[in-house]
Structures are given as C-alpha cells and as structure tokens.
SEGUPA-856581 format. One line per 10 residues: their letters; for each residue x, y, z of C-alpha. Coordinates in Angstrom, 2 decimals, always signed. Example, Ala and Ser with C-alpha at 12.3 -4.5 7.8 and 13.67 -1.06 7.14 Angstrom:
<rs>
AS = +12.30/-4.50/+7.80 | +13.67/-1.06/+7.14
</rs>
This chain:
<rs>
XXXXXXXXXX = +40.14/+133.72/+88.33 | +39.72/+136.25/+91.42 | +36.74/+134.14/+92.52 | +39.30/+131.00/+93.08 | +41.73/+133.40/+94.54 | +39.59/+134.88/+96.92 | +39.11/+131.08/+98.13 | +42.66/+130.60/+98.55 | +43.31/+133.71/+100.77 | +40.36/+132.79/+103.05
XXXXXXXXXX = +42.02/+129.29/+103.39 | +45.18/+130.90/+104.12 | +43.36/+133.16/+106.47 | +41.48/+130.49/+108.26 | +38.41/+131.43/+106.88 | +37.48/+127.61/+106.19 | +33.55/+128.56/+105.91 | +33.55/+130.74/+103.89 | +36.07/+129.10/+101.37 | +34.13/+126.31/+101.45
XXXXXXXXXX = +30.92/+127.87/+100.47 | +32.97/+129.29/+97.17 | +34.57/+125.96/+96.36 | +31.31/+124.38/+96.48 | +30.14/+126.87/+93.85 | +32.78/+126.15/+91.85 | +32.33/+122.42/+92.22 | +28.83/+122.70/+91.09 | +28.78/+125.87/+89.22 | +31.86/+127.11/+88.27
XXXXXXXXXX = +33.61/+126.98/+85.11 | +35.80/+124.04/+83.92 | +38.54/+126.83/+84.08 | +37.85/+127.51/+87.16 | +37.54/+123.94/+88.70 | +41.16/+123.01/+87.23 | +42.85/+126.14/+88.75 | +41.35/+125.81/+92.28 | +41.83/+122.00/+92.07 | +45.80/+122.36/+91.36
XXXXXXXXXX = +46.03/+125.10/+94.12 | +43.69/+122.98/+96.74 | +46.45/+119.99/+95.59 | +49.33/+121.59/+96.05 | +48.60/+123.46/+99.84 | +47.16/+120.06/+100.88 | +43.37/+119.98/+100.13 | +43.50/+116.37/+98.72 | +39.99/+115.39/+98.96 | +38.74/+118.39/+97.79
XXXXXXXXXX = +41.11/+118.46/+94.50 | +39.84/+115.32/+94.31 | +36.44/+115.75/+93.48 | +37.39/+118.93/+91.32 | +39.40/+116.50/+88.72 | +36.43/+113.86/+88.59 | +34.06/+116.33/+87.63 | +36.20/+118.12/+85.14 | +37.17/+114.07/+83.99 | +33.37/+113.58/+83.08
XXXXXXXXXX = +33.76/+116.09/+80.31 | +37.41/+115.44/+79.83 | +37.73/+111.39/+80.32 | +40.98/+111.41/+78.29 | +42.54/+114.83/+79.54 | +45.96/+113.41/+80.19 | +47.11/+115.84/+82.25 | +43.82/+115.65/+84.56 | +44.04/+111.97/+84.92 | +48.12/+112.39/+86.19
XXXXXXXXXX = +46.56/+115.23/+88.74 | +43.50/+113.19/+89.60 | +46.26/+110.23/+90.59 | +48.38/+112.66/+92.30 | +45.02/+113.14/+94.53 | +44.83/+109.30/+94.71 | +48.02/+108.54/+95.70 | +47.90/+111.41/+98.40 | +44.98/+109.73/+99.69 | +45.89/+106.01/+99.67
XXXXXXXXXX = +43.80/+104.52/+96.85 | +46.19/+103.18/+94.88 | +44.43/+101.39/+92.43 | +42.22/+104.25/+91.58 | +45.74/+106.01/+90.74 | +46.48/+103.13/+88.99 | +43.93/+102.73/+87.05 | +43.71/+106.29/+85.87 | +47.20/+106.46/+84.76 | +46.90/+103.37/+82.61
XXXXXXXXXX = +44.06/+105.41/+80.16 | +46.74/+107.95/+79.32 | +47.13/+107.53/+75.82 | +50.99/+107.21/+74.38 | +50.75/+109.84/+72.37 | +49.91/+112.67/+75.19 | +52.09/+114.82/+76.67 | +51.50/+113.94/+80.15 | +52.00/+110.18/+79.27 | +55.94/+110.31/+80.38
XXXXXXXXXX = +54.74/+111.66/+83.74 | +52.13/+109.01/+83.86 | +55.01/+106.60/+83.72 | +57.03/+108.01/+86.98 | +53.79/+107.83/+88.53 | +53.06/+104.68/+87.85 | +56.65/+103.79/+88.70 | +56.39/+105.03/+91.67 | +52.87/+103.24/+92.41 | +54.77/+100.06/+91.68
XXXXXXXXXX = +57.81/+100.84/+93.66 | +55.91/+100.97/+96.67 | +53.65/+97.92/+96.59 | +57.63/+95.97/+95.98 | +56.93/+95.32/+92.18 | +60.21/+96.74/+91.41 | +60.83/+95.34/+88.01 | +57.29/+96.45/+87.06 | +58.20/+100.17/+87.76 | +61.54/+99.34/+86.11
XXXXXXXXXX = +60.02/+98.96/+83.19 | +57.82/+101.70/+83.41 | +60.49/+104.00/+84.11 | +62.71/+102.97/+81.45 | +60.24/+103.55/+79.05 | +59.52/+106.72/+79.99 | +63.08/+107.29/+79.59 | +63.23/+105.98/+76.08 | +60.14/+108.92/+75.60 | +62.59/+111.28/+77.06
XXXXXXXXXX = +65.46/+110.12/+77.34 | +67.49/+113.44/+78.57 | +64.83/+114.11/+81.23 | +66.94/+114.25/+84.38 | +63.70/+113.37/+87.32 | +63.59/+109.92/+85.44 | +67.77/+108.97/+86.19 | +66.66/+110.66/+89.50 | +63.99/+107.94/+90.10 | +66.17/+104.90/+88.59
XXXXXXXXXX = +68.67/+105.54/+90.97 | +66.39/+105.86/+93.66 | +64.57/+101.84/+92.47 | +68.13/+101.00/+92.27 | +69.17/+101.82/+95.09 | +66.06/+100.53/+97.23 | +66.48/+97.39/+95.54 | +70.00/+97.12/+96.65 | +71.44/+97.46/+93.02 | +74.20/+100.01/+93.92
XXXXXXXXXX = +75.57/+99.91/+90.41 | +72.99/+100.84/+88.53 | +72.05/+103.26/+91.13 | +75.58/+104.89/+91.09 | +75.17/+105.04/+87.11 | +71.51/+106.56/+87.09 | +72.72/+109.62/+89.85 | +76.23/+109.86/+88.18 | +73.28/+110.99/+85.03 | +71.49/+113.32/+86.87
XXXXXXXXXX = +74.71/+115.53/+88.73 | +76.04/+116.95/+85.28 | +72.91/+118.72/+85.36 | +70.86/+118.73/+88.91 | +72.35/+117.93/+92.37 | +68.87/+118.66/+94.60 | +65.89/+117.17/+92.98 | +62.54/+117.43/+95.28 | +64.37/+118.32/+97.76 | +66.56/+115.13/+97.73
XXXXXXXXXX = +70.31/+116.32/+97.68 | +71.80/+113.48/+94.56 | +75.61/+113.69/+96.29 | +74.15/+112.26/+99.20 | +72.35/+109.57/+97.22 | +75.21/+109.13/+95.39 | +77.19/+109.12/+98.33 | +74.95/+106.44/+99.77 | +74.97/+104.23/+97.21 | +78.73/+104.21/+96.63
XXXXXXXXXX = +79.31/+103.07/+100.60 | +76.61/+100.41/+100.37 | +78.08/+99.13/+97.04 | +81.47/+98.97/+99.48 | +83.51/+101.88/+97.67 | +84.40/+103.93/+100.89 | +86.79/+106.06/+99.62 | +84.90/+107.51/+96.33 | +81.54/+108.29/+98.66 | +83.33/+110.72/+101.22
XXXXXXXXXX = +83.90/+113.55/+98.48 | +79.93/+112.92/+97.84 | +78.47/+113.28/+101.54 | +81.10/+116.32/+101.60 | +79.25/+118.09/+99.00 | +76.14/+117.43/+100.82 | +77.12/+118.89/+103.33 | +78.41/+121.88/+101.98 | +75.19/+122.25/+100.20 | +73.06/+121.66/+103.48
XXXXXXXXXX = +73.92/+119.96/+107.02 | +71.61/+117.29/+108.10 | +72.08/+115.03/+110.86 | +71.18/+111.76/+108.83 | +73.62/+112.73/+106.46 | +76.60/+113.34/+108.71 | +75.92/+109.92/+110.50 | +76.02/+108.06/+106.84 | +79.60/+110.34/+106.45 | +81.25/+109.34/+109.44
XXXXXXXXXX = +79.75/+105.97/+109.31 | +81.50/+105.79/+105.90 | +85.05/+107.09/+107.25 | +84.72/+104.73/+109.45 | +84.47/+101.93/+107.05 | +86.85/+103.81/+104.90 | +89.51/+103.49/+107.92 | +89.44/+107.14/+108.17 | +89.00/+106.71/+112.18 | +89.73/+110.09/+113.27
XXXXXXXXXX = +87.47/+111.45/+110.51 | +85.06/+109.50/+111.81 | +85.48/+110.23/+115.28 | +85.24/+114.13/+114.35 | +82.85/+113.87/+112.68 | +80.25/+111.51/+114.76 | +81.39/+114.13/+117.59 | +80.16/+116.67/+115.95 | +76.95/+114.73/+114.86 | +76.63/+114.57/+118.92
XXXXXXXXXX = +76.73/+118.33/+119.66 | +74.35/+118.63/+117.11 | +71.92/+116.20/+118.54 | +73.20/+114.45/+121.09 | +70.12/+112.26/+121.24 | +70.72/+110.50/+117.83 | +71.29/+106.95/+119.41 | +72.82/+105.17/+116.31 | +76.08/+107.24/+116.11 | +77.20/+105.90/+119.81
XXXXXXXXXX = +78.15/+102.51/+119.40 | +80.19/+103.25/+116.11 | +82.00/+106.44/+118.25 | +82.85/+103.95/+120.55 | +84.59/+101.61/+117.61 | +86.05/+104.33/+116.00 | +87.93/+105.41/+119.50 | +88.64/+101.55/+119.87 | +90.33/+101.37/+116.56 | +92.35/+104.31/+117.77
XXXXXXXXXX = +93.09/+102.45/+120.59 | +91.36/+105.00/+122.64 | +89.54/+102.06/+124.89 | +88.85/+104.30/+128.06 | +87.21/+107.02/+125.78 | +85.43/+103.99/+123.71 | +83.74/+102.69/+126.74 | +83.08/+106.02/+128.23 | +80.71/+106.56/+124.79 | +79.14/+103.23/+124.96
XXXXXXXXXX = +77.86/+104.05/+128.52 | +76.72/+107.39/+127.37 | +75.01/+105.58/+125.25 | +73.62/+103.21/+127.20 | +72.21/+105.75/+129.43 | +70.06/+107.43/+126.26 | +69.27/+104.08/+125.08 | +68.58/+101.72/+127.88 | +67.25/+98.91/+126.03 | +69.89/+98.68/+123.10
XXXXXXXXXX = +71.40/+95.33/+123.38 | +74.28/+95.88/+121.04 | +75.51/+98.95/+123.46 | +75.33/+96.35/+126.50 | +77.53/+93.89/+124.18 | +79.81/+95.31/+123.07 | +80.54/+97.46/+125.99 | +80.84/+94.29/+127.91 | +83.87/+93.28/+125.37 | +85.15/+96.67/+125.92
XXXXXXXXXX = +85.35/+95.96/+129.78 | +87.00/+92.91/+129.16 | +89.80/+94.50/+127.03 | +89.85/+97.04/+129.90 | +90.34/+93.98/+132.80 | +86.86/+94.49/+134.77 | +85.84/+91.42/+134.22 | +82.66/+92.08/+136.82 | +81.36/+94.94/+134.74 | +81.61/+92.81/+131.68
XXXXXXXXXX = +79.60/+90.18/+133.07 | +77.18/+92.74/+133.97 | +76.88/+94.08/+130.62 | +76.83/+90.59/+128.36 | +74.34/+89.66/+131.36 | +72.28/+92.76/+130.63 | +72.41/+92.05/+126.70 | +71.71/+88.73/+127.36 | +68.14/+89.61/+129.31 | +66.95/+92.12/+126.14
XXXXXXXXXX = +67.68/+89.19/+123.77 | +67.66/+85.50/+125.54 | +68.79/+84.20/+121.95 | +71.18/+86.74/+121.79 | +74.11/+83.99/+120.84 | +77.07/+85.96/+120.34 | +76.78/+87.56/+123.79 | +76.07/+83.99/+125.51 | +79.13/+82.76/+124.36 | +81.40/+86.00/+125.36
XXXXXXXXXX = +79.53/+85.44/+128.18 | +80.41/+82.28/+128.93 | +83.79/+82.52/+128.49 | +84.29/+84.85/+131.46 | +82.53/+82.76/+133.54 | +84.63/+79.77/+132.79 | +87.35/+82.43/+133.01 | +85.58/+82.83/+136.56 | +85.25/+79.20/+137.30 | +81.72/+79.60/+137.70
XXXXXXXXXX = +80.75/+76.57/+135.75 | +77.30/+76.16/+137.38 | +76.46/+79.37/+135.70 | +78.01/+78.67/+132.45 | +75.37/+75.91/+132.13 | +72.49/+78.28/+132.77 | +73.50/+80.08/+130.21 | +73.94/+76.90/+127.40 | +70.68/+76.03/+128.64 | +69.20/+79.42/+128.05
XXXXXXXXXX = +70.19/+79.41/+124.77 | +69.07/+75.44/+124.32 | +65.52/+75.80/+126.12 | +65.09/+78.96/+122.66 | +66.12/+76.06/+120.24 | +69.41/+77.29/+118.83 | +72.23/+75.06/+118.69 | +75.31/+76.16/+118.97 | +78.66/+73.62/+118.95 | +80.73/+75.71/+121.40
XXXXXXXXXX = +77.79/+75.65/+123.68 | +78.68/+71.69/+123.15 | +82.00/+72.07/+124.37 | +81.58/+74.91/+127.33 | +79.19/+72.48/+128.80 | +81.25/+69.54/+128.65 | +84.05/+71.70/+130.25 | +82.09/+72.43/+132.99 | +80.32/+69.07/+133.72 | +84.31/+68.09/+133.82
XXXXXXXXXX = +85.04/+70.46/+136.55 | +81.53/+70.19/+138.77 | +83.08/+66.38/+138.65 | +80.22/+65.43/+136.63 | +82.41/+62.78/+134.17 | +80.06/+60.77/+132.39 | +78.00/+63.49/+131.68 | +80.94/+66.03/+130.51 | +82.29/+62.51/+128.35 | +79.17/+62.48/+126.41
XXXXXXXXXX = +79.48/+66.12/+126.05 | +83.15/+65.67/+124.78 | +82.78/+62.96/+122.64 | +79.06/+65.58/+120.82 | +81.72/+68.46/+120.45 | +84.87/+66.39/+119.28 | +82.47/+65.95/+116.09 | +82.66/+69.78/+115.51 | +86.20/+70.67/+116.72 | +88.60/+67.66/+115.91
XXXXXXXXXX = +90.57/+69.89/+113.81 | +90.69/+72.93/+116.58 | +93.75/+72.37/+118.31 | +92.75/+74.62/+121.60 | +89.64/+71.73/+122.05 | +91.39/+68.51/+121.11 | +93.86/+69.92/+124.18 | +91.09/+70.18/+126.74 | +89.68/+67.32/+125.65 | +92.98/+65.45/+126.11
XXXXXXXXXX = +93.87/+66.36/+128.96 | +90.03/+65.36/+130.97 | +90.23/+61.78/+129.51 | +93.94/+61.43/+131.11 | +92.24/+62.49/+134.41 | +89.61/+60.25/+133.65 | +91.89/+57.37/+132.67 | +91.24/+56.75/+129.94 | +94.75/+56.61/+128.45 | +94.42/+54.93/+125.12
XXXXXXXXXX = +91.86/+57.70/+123.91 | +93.99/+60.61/+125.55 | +97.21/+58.98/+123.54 | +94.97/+59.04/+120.33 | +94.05/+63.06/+120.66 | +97.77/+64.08/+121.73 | +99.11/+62.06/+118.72 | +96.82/+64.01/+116.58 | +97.38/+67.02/+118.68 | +101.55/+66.75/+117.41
XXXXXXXXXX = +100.71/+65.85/+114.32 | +98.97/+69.66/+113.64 | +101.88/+71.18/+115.77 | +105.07/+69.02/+115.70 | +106.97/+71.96/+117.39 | +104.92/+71.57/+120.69 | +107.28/+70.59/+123.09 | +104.52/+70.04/+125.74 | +102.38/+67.39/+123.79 | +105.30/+65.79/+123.08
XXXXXXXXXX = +105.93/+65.42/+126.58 | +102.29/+64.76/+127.53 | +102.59/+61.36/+124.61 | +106.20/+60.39/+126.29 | +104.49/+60.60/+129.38 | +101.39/+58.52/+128.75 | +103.93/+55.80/+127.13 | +106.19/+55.54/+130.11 | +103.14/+55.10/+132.09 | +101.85/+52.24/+129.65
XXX = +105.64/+51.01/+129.54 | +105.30/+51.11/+133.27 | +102.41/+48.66/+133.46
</rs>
C-alpha cells in the first residue's frame, strides 16, 4: 500500500500531477487491493469523482460486493445522481453485512426527495436487522422530526442519549431539545439545549434556547440569553424581534423598542421589525413614529393585513379618514377581503360626509359584526345623525339587550322615544 500512500501525501502536498499520474495507474493497473484503499481515502478527503470510478471498476469483478455498492452510493450521493445511488443500494442482498447500512442510505435517499414514509420503512427495517444500533434511532428522530412528528422524534433521541449524545457531529440534546419545544413542552427542552451548550456553544443553538425560555415564560432567561447570543454575533437578525418581546413582556417597552430599531438598522427590509415596532410606538404614545413604521411594513408587504389594519386604526385615531381609505383600497386592489376593512371604510365615508356611500358600507359590515358591541355602537349612532331613527332604535335595543347595565344606551333608546313621542 505505499504506492496509494505516496498518492495521498502528494494530494495533501498539492502535488495534483503527479498524484494523478499514480491514481491513473492504479485505476488501470493497480491491484483490486489497491483500487479499494485509494478509493475510500480519495472518498473520504473529498475526491468524489475519482472514488467513483475506482468502485465501478472494482464492481465489474465484484457486482455483488455489498460493501462496494454502499461506497459506490456514498460517491453517488456526493455527486447528485441519486438514482444511480439508488439503484445500487437496492442489489445489496439481505443477507450481507453492509445491507443494514444500505438501508440508512437508502433512507436517507428517500428522505430527501420528501418520500418520508418510504425511508420510514426502510429505516425501521434496518432497525429490526439491528435493532440496538444507535445511528438508526439517530436517523428516526431526525425523519421524525423533519416530518413534524415531535413524538416519535422525542422517543427515537430519548434511544440514542443512554448511549451517544454527538452523532456525526450532530449534538442529540439539542435535537432533543428541539423537538421537545416544537412538540410545545417548553419547560422539559431547556435542561436539553443546556447540555448542548455545555458540550459546545453555537449560535443557532443559543437562539433555539432563548427562543424556548421565551415560550417557556422564562423572560429574563430569555433576555440573557438572546443578549448574549448578540455579543456573540451581533449580526444574527432573527434574535432581535424576540429580544424586543421578551423586554416587552418585562414591561421593559423603552429597551423593547430600542432593540427593534437596532434591528431594523441590520435588517432594513424585515417587515415584521417595522410592525411590530410600530405597535411598540403606539404603546409608547408616538403615534407619528408608529405610522411611520406600519407605513414602512406596509410598503415591503402591500398585503401585509395585520399591519393595514393597526394602521388604520391610528389614522382614524388621527382623523385622517381620506388616508384610511387608501389603505382599505390597498389591501382591496391585492384581492384580500377583510370585514374590518368593511367597517373602517364605512366609518370614514361617515365622517368625509359621504352618507350613502358609508350606509352601504354599514349595512356590508353589520353582516360580520352584529354581535360586536363596539360596531353596532358606531353604527348606531351614524344612522341617528342620518335620521334614520327607526333603524338606530333597532341597533340600541339590541345594543341593551348584550349590556343591560349600560346606562348610556339606555339613555340613547329613552332619547330616540321622547323624540318619536315628540312627533
């Protein structure tokens, strides 16, 4: 074998000539020996195509070599020809040795092209070939858990951490930990992206674990932690807007909307930073710089709805009703439809003194909100400035009937009667 070393050095040595002159001669001259040796090194240091064509030749005299065909897929796979991988695994007779790896291989083949209960199977068949070999748990969970399964995915790692917790290179308490705060159990995946830590920081890793606390409730574990996420890389755009709602659950508003415009200003064209820093400003009274921001979230994502109709109420807030029917017909002219958009626009037709219009708009929403007490109210109150008293007498009457304690629609009905009384 110090032929197929000496070819390795001069790889590692830059000497790509020359090594390719001796792997040539093993190609076509060496021994079979020879060609499987240099073929696993070239595989493993990232020689694909080369490996390649070492395994095919050595498959001509050994077409049923089950350990050649799961290398000669390895090669495949590497390279993107998927069906050739394919289609060498599936000649790997049951009875070899190298038939269980076959099986993760294949597994993983299917996993990738979305046939996920196709490398289900294949996996748990390898596992019923061995079924105390901890790589295959390892992969379950990971199907599992890309198929959104968190149960079975928190059974398969809970498997595998008796005996591994870092299988190629993949740390199983963060898995673990991951699949436990997808599945919604908080609480039980902090002590897992703890361990991961302790094993190894990572960035990605300390997001998911103060994302978590934060779910969790744990808001100044969160905080900490996302903090410390930022001196490690302040660039790392995702942790900014949940900083921001972990200081706002603290009630720490200034230092919440501080973080959302630092986070703005790394991510300028993040429309989620824009909205909900414009809700911040709101909570804060600066009712310009909210409109700013909703405005600003508004012109990344015209059919951004939820920021339209924050939007929307400020500016009624504003009494700028011209504007609040730019923005329902923004959101119209991109085909959504949206019932509050109904009754904004009717509200300000009503107070741009356009009546018939804003009626028609009424009378659209009242199908959608005649059971919302806030709406039956403004509703009520334009069709007694419109006169149209029998109508307003029928939404007040309703109006007491969900709130018999008002005192002022009580007062509103008395006065609508004495008017009629009046008559």
């Amino acid at each position: 074998m110090e032929f197929v070393d000496k070819i390795i050095t001069q790889l590692e040595n830059g000497q790509h000539e020359e090594a390719l002159k001796g792997y040539n001669i093993v190609l076509n001259e060496g021994t079979n020996e020879e060609r499987f040796t240099l073929g696993e090194e070239l595989l493993h240091i990232g020689f694909i195509a080369e490996a390649k064509a070492l395994f095919e030749k050595l498959l001509l005299a050994y077409p049923e070599e089950g350990e050649l065909l799961v290398l000669f897929a390895e090669a495949c796979m590497e390279l993107g020809e998927e069906e050739e991988a394919i289609l060498a695994l599936d000649k790997i007779n049951e009875n070899d040795p190298s038939y269980p790896q076959g099986l993760l291989l294949l597994a993983d083949l299917y996993q990738m092209d979305g046939l996920y209960e196709v490398s289900e199977q294949k996996l748990l068949k390898a596992k019923a070939a061995l079924p105390d070999e901890v790589i295959i748990d390892f992969a379950l969970g990971e199907l599992y858990l890309e198929e959104g399964k968190f149960l079975e995915a928190i059974r398969s790692y809970h498997a595998v951490l008796p005996k591994e917790t870092v299988i190629a290179g993949v740390n199983v308490h963060q898995r673990l930990g991951e699949a436990l705060s997808a599945g919604g159990s908080f609480e039980e995946a902090i002590p897992h992206y703890e361990k991961a830590l302790e094993e190894k920081l990572e960035i990605n890793t300390l997001f998911n674990y103060a994302f978590t606390a934060l779910q969790a409730g744990y808001n100044k574990t969160a905080i900490e932690k996302f903090n410390e996420l930022k001196a490690l890389d302040p660039e790392y755009h995702s942790l900014y807007l949940y900083l921001a709602k972990a200081y706002e659950q603290e009630e720490e508003i200034d230092q919440s909307f501080e973080t959302i415009k630092a986070g703005i200003n790394l991510d300028e064209y993040n429309k989620e930073l824009y909205f909900y820093g414009g809700k911040l400003a709101l909570k804060l009274g600066v009712e310009e710089e909210a409109e700013r921001l909703l405005r600003e979230a508004l012109a990344l994502d015209p059919e951004f709805l939820e920021a339209a109709l924050t939007l929307n109420k400020v500016l009624i807030h504003q009494e700028k009703y011209e504007e609040v029917l730019e923005i329902c017909e923004l959101i119209q002219s991109n085909g959504l439809e949206e019932p509050q958009l109904i009754w904004d626009e009717a509200h300000a037709l009503w107070h741009l003194e356009q009546y018939s219009q804003a009626l028609n708009k009424y009378e659209a929403a009242y199908n959608y909100f005649k059971n919302h007490s806030e709406f039956l109210s403004d509703y009520g109150y334009f069709l007694i400035e419109e006169g149209k008293r029998d109508a307003a007498v029928e939404i007040f009457t309703r109006l007491q009937q969900m709130d018999p304690a008002n005192v002022e629609f009580e007062e509103v009905l008395q006065r609508l009667t004495d008017d009629f009384n009046h008559e």
